[in-house]
C-alpha positions in Angstrom: -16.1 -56.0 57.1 -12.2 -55.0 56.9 -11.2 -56.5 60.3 -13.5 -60.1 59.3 -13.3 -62.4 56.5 -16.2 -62.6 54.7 -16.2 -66.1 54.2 -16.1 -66.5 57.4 -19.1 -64.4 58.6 -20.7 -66.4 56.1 -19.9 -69.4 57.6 -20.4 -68.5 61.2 -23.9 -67.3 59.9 -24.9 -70.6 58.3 -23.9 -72.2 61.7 -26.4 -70.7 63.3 -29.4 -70.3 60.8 -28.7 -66.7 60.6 -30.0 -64.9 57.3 -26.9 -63.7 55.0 -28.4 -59.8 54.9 -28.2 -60.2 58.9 -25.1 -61.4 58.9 -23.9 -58.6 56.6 -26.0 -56.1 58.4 -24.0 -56.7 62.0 -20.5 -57.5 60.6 -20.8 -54.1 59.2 -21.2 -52.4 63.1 -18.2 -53.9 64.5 -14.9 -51.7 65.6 -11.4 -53.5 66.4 -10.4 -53.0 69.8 -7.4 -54.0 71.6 -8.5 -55.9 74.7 -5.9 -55.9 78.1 -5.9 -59.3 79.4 -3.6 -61.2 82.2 -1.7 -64.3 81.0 -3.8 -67.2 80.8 -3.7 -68.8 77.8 -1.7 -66.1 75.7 1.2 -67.3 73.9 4.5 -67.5 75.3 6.9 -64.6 74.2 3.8 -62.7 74.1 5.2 -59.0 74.9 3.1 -57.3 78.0 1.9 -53.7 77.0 1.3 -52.8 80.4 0.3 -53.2 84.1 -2.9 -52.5 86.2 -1.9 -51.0 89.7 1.6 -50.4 91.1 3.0 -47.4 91.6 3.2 -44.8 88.4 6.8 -43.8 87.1 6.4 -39.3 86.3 9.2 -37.4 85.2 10.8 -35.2 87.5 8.6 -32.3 87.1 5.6 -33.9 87.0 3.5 -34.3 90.2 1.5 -36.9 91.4 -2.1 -34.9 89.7 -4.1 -32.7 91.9 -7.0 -34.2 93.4 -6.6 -37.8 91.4 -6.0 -41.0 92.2 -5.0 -43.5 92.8 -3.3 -45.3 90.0 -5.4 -47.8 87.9 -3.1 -48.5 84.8 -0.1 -47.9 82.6 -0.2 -48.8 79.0 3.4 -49.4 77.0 2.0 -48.1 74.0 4.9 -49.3 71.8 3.6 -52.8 72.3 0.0 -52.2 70.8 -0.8 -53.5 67.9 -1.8 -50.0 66.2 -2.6 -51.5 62.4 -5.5 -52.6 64.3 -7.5 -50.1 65.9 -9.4 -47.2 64.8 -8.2 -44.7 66.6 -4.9 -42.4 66.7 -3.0 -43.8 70.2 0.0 -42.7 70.3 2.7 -44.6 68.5 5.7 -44.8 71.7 5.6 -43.4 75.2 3.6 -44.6 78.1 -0.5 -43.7 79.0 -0.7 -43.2 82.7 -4.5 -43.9 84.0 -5.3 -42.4 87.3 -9.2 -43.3 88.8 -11.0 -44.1 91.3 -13.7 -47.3 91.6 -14.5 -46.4 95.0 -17.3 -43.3 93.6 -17.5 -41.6 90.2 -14.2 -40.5 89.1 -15.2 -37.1 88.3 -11.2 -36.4 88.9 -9.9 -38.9 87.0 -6.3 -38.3 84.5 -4.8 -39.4 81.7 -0.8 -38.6 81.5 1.4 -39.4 78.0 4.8 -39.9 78.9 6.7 -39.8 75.9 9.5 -42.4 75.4 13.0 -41.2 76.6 11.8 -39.3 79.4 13.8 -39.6 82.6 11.0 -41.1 84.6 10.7 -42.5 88.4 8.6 -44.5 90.5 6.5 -41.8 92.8 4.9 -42.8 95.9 1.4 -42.7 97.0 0.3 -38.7 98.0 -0.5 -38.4 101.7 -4.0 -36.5 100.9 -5.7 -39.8 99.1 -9.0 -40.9 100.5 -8.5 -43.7 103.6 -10.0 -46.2 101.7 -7.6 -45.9 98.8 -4.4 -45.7 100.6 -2.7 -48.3 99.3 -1.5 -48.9 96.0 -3.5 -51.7 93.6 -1.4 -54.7 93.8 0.7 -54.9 90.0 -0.3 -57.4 87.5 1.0 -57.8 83.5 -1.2 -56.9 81.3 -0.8 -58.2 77.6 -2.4 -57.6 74.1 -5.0 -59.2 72.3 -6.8 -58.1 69.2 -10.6 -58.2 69.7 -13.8 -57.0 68.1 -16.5 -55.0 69.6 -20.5 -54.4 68.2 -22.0 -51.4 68.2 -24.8 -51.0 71.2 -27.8 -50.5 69.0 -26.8 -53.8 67.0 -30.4 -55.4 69.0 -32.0 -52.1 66.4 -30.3 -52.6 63.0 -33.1 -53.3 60.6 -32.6 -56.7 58.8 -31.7 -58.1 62.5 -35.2 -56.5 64.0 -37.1 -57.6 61.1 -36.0 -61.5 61.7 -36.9 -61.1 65.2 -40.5 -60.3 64.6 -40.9 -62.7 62.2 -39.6 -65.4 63.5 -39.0 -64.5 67.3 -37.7 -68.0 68.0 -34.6 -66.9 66.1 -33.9 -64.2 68.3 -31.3 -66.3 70.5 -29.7 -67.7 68.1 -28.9 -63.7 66.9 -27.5 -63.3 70.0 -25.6 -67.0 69.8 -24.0 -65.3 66.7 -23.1 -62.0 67.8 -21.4 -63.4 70.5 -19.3 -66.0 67.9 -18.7 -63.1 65.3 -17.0 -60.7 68.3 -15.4 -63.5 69.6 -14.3 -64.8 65.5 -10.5 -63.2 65.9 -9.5 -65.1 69.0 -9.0 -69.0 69.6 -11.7 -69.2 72.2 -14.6 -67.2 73.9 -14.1 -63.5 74.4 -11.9 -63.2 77.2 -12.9 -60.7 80.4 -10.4 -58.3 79.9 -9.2 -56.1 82.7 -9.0 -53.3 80.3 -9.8 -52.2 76.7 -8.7 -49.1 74.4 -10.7 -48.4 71.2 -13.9 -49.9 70.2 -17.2 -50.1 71.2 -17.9 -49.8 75.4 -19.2 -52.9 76.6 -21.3 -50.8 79.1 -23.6 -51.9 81.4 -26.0 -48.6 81.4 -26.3 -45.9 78.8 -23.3 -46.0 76.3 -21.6 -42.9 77.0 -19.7 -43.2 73.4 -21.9 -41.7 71.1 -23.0 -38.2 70.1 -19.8 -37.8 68.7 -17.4 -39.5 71.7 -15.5 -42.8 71.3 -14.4 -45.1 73.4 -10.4 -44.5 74.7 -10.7 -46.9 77.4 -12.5 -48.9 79.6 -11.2 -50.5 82.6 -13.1 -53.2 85.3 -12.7 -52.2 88.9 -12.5 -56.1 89.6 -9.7 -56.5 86.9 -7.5 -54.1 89.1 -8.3 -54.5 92.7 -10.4 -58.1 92.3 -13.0 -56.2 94.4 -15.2 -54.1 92.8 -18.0 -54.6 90.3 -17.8 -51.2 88.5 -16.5 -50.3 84.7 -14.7 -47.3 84.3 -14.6 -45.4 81.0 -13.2 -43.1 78.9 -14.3 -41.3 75.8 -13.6 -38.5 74.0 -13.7 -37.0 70.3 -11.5 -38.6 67.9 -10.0 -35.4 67.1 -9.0 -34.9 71.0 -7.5 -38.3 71.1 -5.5 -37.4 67.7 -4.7 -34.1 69.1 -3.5 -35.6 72.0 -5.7 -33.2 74.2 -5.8 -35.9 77.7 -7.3 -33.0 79.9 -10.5 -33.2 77.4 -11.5 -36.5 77.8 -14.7 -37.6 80.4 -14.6 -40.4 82.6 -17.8 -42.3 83.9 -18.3 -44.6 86.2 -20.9 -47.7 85.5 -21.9 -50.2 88.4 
C-alpha cells in the first residue's frame, strides 16, 4: 500500500462492488515499475530516459559483445525516477541492452556505462545474423511511473474466496485490477515499449520468481514494430545491487 492511497483503493473498490478485504488483499501485491513509453500523451518538457534501437555509443575499449546483438535499448538512467522503484538501478551512467527477437536470446547483454566515459557511436559487427543486419530504427523513449500486480493475484485468498461464492463477481475483480494498476496514471495503462522493475507482464510462465525479479522487459513490436515476442530480464536483487550484468538470464516469450 506505500505506492497507493488508501482512500483511493477504497474508492476504486466501491466502484466496482469489490469487497474492502479484497481490495486490501491485491493492493498489498503490487510493485512500482517504471514503464518506457513513446510520446503520445506525455507532458511536454517531459525528459526522455532513453531510446529503443539506433546504434549503441561504448567507450573506446569496449567492443561491440561477442556473439550479441543487435542493439534493442539504452536507458539514461539519470532520468529515472529512482524514489519509485524497488530495485537498486544505478543512480547515473547509461544501461546498454543487446537482444535478439528473432529466437531466444540465450546471448543477450547488459553493459553500464558510467557517466563521464568517453563514449562513441559503434557500428553494426559484420558477423550478425542476415536477418538482423540492420540497425532498429531509433525512437525516444520517456518515463512514466506505473504499477504492476503480482502473477498469482487470480490465487490470493480473500479474491479466490469471492469468486466461488459469487462467480458473477469475478469480472468485475478483474475490472478492478486493471483500474488499481492503471490508478497512478491519467488514463489506461499504456503499452509500453519497455519496463524496468516490477512485476513481468508475461504471457507464459513468470520467470521472476524463486528468488529473480524483474530488471526489464522489452516488446519486440515496441522496437522493430514487427514482432510479437517479450523479452525479459531477471535476476537476484542482490546481482542487480551488486551490479553483476553478466549474471542476469534473458527469456524470450511469444
Amino acid at each position: 500500500m506505500a505506492f497507493i492511497d488508501e482512500s483511493t483503493v477504497a474508492g476504486l473498490a466501491e466502484d466496482h462492488g469489490v469487497p474492502a478485504d479484497v481490495a486490501r488483499e491485491l493492493a498489498g501485491l503490487l510493485r512500482p515499475c517504471v514503464l518506457l513509453v513513446e510520446r503520445g500523451d506525455l507532458p511536454e518538457g517531459t525528459r526522455p530516459a532513453g531510446r529503443s534501437g539506433g546504434l549503441p555509443a561504448l567507450p573506446e575499449d569496449v567492443e561491440w559483445p561477442g556473439g550479441a546483438g543487435p542493439f534493442a535499448m539504452t536507458v539514461d538512467c539519470a532520468a529515472l525516477p529512482h524514489d519509485w522503484l524497488d530495485i537498486d538501478l544505478p543512480r547515473d551512467g547509461h544501461l546498454l541492452f543487446f537482444t535478439t527477437f528473432q529466437y531466444e536470446p540465450e546471448d543477450s547483454v547488459v553493459l553500464h556505462v558510467p557517466a563521464g566515459t568517453p563514449t562513441a557511436e559503434r557500428a553494426l559487427p559484420e558477423d550478425l545474423d542476415s536477418a538482423e543486419d540492420e540497425a532498429y530504427e531509433p525512437r525516444e523513449l520517456f518515463p512514466l511511473p506505473g504499477l504492476s500486480i503480482d502473477h498469482d493475484w487470480y490465487g490470493a485468498p480473500a479474491a479466490t474466496a469471492l469468486r466461488k461464492s459469487d462467480p458473477d463477481r469475478a469480472e468485475k475483480l478483474d475490472g478492478f485490477v486493471e483500474v488499481l494498476v492503471s490508478s497512478v496514471h491519467n488514463g489506461p495503462r499504456p503499452h509500453p515499449v519497455a519496463q524496468l522493475g516490477g512485476f513481468s507482464v508475461q504471457w507464459q510462465e513468470p520467470p521472476d520468481q524463486d528468488g529473480l525479479v524483474l530488471f526489464a522487459q522489452i516488446a519486440g513490436n515496441g522496437v522493430d514494430h514487427q514482432l510479437f515476442t517479450l523479452n525479459l530480464v531477471v535476476g537476484t536483487s542482490e546481482d542487480i545491487s551488486a551490479r553483476k550484468w553478466g549474471e542476469l538470464r534473458f527469456e524470450q516469450q511469444c
